[in-house]
C-alpha distance (Angstrom), angle and dihedral (degrees) to the residues before:
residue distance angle dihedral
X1 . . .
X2 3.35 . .
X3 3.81 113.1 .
X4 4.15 119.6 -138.7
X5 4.19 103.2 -107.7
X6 4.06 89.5 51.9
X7 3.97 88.5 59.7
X8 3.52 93.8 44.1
X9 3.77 91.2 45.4
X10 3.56 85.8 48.8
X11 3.68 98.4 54.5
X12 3.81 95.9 48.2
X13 3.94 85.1 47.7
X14 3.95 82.1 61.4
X15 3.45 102.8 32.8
X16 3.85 96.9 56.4
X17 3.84 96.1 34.1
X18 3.94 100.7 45.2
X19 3.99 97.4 17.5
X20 3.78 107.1 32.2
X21 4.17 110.8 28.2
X22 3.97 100.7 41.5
X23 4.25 84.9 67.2
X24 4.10 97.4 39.0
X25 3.64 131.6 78.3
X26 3.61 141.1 166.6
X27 3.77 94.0 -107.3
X28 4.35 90.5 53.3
X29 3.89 97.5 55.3
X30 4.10 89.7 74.2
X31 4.35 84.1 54.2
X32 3.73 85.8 48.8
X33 3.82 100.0 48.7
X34 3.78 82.6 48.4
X35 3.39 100.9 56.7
X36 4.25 84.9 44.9
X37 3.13 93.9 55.5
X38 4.22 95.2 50.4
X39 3.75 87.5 47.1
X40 3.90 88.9 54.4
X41 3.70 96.6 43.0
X42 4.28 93.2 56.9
X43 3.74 87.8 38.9
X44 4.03 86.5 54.1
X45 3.64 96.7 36.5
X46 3.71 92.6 51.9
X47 3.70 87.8 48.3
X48 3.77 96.6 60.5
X49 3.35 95.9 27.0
X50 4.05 83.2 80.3
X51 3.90 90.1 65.2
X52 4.32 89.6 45.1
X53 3.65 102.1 129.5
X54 4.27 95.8 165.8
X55 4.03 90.3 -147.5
X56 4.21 103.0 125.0
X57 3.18 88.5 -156.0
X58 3.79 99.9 66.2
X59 3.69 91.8 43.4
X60 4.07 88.9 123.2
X61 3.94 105.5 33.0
X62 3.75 89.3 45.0
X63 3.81 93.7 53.3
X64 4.13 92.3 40.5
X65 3.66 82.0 55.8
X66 3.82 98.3 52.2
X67 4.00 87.0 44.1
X68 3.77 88.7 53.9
X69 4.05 102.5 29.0
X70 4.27 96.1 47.9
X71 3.64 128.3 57.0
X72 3.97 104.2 -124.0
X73 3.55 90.0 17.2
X74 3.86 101.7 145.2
X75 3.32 102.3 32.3
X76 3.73 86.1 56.3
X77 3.66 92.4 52.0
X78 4.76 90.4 38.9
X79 4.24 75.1 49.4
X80 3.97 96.9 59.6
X81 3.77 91.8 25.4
X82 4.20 83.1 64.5
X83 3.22 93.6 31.0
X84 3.71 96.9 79.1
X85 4.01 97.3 47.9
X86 4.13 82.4 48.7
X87 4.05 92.2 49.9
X88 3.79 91.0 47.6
X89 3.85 91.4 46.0
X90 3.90 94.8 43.6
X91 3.87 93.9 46.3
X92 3.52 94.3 44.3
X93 3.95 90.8 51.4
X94 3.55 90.1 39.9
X95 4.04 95.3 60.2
X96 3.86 95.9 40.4
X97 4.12 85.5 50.1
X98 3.43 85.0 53.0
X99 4.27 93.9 50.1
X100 3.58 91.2 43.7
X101 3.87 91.3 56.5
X102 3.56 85.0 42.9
X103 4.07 92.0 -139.2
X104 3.69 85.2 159.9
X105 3.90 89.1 78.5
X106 3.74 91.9 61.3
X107 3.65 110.3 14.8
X108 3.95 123.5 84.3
X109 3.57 121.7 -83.2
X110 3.81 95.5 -123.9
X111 3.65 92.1 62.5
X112 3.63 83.9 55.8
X113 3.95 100.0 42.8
X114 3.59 91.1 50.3
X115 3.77 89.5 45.9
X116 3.61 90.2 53.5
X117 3.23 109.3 54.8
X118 3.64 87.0 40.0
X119 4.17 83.8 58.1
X120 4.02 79.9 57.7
X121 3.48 110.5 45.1
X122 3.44 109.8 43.6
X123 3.55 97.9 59.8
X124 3.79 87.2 40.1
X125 3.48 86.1 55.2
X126 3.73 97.1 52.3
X127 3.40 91.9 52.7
X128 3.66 94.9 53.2
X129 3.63 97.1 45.7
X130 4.45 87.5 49.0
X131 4.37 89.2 52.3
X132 3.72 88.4 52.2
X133 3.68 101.6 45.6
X134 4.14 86.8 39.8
X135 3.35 89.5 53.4
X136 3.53 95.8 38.0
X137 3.52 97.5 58.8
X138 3.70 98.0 46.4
């Protein structure tokens, strides 16, 4: 008789050699933490985007209020704060990875184009989105 914890054991022995490990590598866990880190930074955006009043003058009471008023509050707002410096890092490692494995040789070019101007627009982005709220809050 086999007992209970010896067919689960089994099963997660074959799930995470034959199911999991063929389809990972070292090289994929930096695409992965990418694509984490986007999903967190809409889920956190949309989160304090409910308590977005766009007053510049309220910047501080309105954000003292969500720390105090919401459960998770701040560490929402530390998570998309560092989410930013972690998406530039990530997608900047992520590209260079992928030019010092020199994919582009063999892969398909709309990986690439895509890629591209994804390289291009997020940081342009960023830096569009800082002059207006440095501006803004002069």
């Amino acid at each position: 008789m086999v007992s209970l914890s010896s067919m689960v054991f089994s099963y997660l022995n074959f799930f995470v050699n034959r199911l999991v490990l063929p389809f990972t590598s070292v090289t994929s866990i930096i695409g992965f933490m990418l694509l984490l880190t986007i999903v967190m930074q809409l889920l956190s955006g949309f989160f304090l985007g409910w308590y977005y009043i766009p007053e510049p003058g309220l910047v501080i009471e309105l954000r003292e209020e969500m720390f105090n008023d919401t459960r998770f509050g701040a560490e929402v707002f530390y998570m998309h704060v560092r989410g930013v410096d972690t998406l530039m890092v990530l997608s900047y490692t992520h590209i260079l990875k992928k030019i010092y494995l020199k994919n582009y040789i063999s892969s398909e070019s709309d990986g690439w184009l895509l890629g591209g101007y994804a390289f291009f627009l997020v940081p342009l982005h960023y830096c569009t989105w800082y002059l207006i709220k440095c501006y803004s809050l002069k």
